[in-house]
N, C-alpha and C positions, 0 to 999 in steps of 0.2 A: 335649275328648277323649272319646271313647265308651269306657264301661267296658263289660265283661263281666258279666252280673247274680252278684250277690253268690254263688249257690248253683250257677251252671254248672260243670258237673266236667269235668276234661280229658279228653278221649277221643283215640284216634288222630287224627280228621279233625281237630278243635281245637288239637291240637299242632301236627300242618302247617301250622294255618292263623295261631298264634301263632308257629312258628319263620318262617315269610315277613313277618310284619308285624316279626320282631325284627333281620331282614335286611337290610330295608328302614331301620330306623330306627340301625344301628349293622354301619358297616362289619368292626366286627372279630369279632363275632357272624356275621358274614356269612360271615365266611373261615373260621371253623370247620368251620360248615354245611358250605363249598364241599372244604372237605378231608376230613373226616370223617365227613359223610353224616349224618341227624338220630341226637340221642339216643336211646336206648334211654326206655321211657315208665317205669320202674322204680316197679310198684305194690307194693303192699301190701295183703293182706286186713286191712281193720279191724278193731279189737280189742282184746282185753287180749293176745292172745298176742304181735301186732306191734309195740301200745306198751312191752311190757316190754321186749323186743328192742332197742327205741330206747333204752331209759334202760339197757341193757348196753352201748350201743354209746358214751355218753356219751365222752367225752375219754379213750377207746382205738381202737386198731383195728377197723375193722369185722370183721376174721377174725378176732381175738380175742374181740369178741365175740359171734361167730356159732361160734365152738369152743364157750364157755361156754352159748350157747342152745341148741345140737346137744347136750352132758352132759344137758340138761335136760329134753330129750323125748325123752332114752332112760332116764329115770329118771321122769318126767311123763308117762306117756303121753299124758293126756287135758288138755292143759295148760288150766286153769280156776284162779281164784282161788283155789276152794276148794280145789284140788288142790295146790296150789302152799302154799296156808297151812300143809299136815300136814306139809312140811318142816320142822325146826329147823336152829336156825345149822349146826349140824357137816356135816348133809349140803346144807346150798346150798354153804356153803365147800369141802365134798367138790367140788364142782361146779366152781368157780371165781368163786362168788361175793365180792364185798368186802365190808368192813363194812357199808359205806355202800350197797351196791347190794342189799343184803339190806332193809337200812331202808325202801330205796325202793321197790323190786320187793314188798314184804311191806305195804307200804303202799296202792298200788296195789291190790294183791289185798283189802285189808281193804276201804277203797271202793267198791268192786264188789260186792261178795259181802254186804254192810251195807245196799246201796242210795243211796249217797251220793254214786256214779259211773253214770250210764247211758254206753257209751260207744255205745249202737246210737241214743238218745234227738240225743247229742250231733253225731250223723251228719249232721242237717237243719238246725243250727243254724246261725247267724253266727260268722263266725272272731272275732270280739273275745269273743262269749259262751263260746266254746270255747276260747278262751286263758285266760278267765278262770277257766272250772271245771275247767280243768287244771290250772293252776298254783296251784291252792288243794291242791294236795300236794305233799307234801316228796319233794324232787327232781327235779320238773318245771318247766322253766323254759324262755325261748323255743323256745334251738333243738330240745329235744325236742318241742315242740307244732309248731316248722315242719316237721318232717320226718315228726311224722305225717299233719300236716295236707295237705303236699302228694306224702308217696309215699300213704296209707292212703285219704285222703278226697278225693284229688284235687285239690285247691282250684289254679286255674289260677295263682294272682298272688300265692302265698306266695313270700318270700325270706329264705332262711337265713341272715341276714346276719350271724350268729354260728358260722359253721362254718369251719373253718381250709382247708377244700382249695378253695372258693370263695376265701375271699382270696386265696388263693396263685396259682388259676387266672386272676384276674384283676390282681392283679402283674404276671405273664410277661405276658397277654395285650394291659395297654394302659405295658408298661415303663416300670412306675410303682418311682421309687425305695424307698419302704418298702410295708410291708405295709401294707393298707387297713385302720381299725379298724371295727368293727360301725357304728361310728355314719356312718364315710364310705362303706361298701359303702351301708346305709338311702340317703345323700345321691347315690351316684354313679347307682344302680339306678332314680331315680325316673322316668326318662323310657322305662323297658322297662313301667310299668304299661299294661296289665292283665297283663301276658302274664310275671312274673318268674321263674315258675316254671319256665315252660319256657326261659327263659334261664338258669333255676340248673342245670338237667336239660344245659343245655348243657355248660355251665361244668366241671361234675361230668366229662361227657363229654372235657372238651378236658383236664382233669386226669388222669384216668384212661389218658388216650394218652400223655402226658406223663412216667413216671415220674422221679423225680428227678433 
C-alpha cells in the first residue's frame, strides 16, 4: 500500500484526491460523496488560541463551547498565554469556564509562556512526537491532539476515533447495531489509510446533514 509522507498537509487538491481514492475503496463513503457533494476542509489557525478552543470544546457542544471562546475574546482581546494567565478563577468562571477547563486552559497557557510548549516548533514534527508532548499536560489527551492535528496542522490520515458524532455517523451509515467503541472505529477505519482524515471530514459532514 502507498502511504502519504509522514509530513504532507492536506490541501484542496489532496482532499479531492483522497476523497476519489475513499470512493473507490468504500461504497458507502461513496454515497455520501454522491449525495452531499465533498466536505467542507474545516481548518484551523495553529496555535494556543485554537488548541484552547479544542480543550473547551472537550465532551460539550461545540456552540457551547465557542459561546464560552467568543466571552473570551471580548474580555482577551489579544488572546496569548500570557494574557489569558492575568485572569483569576472568578473572571474565567465569569466567562463560563469549569473548574476543570480552567485547570487545563491555565495550564496550557503556563507551557507556553514557560517555554515547555513550542506549539510553532511542534508544527514540523511527527504525529507520534506530537501526541506525546501534548499529552504530557493535564487535560490533553487523544481526541484533543486528533482534532488539532487534523483541523490545525492538517495532517491527512489522523482519525478521531474517540469523538461521539463519528461513531454515531458511522452507526447510521454502515447499520451497525450498537455504537462502535474507539478501539472498533481504530479497527474498522484501517483500510481508509492514508486518507482518514478526509474520511473523518466526511463523516463529520454526513453527521451534520443528518440532525437527529
Amino acid at each position: 500500500m502507498t502511504q502519504t509522507p509522514e509530513l504532507e498537509l492536506l490541501t484542496e487538491e489532496s482532499l479531492t484526491r483522497g476523497l476519489m481514492v475513499l470512493a473507490n475503496l468504500d461504497s458507502d463513503l461513496a454515497g455520501i460523496l454522491e449525495t452531499l457533494g465533498p466536505p467542507p476542509m474545516w481548518q484551523r489557525q495553529p496555535g494556543f488560541a485554537t488548541l484552547l478552543c479544542i480543550i473547551l470544546e472537550q465532551q460539550v457542544s461545540v456552540a457551547a463551547a465557542r459561546a464560552v471562546f467568543t466571552r473570551l475574546c471580548g474580555v482577551v482581546v489579544t488572546l496569548t498565554p500570557e494574557n489569558l494567565l492575568i485572569l483569576d478563577d472568578v473572571q474565567l468562571r465569569a466567562i463560563g469556564f469549569s473548574r476543570q477547563k480552567i485547570l487545563y486552559c491555565r495550564g496550557l497557557a503556563q507551557a507556553i509562556a514557560t517555554g515547555q510548549l513550542d506549539l510553532t516548533k511542534l508544527q514540523t514534527m511527527d504525529e507520534t512526537t506530537i501526541r506525546t508532548e501534548l499529552k504530557r499536560l493535564k487535560g490533553i489527551g487523544d481526541w484533543t491532539v486528533d482534532i488539532y492535528l487534523l483541523m490545525a496542522l492538517q495532517r491527512p490520515d489522523v482519525f478521531p476515533k474517540g469523538d461521539l458524532a463519528i461513531a454515531i455517523a458511522l452507526q447510521k451509515l454502515k447499520n451497525l447495531a450498537t455504537r462502535p467503541t474507539p478501539v472498533q472505529l481504530e479497527a474498522m477505519t484501517q483500510h481508509w489509510r492514508p486518507w482518514r482524515a478526509v474520511a473523518a471530514r466526511l463523516l463529520w459532514h454526513y453527521y451534520l446533514s443528518n440532525p437527529k
